[in-house]
C-alpha positions as CSV (number, residue, x, y, z in Angstrom):
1,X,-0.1,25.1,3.8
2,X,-1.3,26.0,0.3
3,X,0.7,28.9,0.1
4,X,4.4,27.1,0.7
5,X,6.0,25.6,-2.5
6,X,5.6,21.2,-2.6
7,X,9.0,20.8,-0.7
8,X,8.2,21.6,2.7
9,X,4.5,20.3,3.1
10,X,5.9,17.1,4.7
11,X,7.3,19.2,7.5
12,X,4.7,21.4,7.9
13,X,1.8,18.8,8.0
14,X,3.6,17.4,10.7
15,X,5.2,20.3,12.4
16,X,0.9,21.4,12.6
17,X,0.2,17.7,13.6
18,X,2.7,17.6,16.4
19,X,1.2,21.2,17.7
20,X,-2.3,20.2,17.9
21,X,-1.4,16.9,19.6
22,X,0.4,18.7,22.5
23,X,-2.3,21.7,22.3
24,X,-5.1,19.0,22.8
25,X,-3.1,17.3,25.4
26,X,-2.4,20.3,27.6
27,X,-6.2,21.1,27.4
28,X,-7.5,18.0,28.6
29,X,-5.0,18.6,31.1
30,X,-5.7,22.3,31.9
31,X,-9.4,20.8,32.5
32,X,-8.9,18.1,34.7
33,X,-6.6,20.6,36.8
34,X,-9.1,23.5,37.2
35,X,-11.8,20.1,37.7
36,X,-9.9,18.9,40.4
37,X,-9.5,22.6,41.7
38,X,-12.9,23.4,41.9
39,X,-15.0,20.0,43.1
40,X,-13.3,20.0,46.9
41,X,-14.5,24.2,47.0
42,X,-18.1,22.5,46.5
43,X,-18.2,20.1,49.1
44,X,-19.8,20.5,52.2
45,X,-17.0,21.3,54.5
46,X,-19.5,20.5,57.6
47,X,-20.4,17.0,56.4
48,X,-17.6,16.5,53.6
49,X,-20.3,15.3,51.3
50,X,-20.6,16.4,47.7
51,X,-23.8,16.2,46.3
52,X,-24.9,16.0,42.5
53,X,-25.4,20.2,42.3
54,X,-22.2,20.7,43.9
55,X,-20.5,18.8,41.6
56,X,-22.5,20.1,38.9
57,X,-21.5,23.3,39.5
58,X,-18.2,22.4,39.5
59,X,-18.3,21.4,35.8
60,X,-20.1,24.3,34.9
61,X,-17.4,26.3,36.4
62,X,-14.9,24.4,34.4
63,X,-17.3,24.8,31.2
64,X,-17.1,28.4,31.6
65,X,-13.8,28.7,31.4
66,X,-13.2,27.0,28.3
67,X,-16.1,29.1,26.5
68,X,-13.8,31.8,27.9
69,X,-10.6,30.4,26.2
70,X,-12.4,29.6,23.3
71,X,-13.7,32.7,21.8
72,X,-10.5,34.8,22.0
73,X,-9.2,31.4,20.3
74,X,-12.2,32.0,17.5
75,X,-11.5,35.3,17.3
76,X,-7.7,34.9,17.1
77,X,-8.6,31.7,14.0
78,X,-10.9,34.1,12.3
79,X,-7.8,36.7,11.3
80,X,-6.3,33.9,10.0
81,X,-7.1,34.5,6.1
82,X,-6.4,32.4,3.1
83,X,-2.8,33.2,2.1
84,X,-1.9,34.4,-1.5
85,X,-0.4,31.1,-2.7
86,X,2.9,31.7,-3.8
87,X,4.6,31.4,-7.8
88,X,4.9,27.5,-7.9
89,X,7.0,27.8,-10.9
């Protein structure tokens, strides 16, 4: 936000806000999804039970693919430079 001129900070702050409220949202989402996906393929299907490993694995599973998301997302946040500010005259 440095480089836009005083007028439209307002907006932006909360235009940015508003995006990383939903982007958090659909994460946590996305997680409990692909959570929910992967503890019944961990269970027993003989017994039905799911036992500690199983559902560790599960999360592991689940934290995998977040590391996965998250370095293209790191990679993606590290081209993001300082902008020239512009003339604020």
């Amino acid at each position: 936000m440095r480089s836009l001129h005083p007028e439209p900070i307002a907006q932006a702050a909360s235009a940015i806000g508003f995006a990383r409220t939903r982007g958090g949202a659909a994460g946590v989402r996305l997680c409990g999804i692909v959570l929910e996906w992967r503890l019944p393929a961990h269970v027993d299907n003989l017994t039905g039970v799911d036992s500690s490993p199983a559902r560790l694995a599960a999360f592991n599973e689940v934290f995998l693919m977040l590391a996965g998301l998250c370095v293209p997302a790191l990679a993606l946040a590290w081209q993001l430079r300082d902008a020239e500010p512009q003339n604020r005259e």
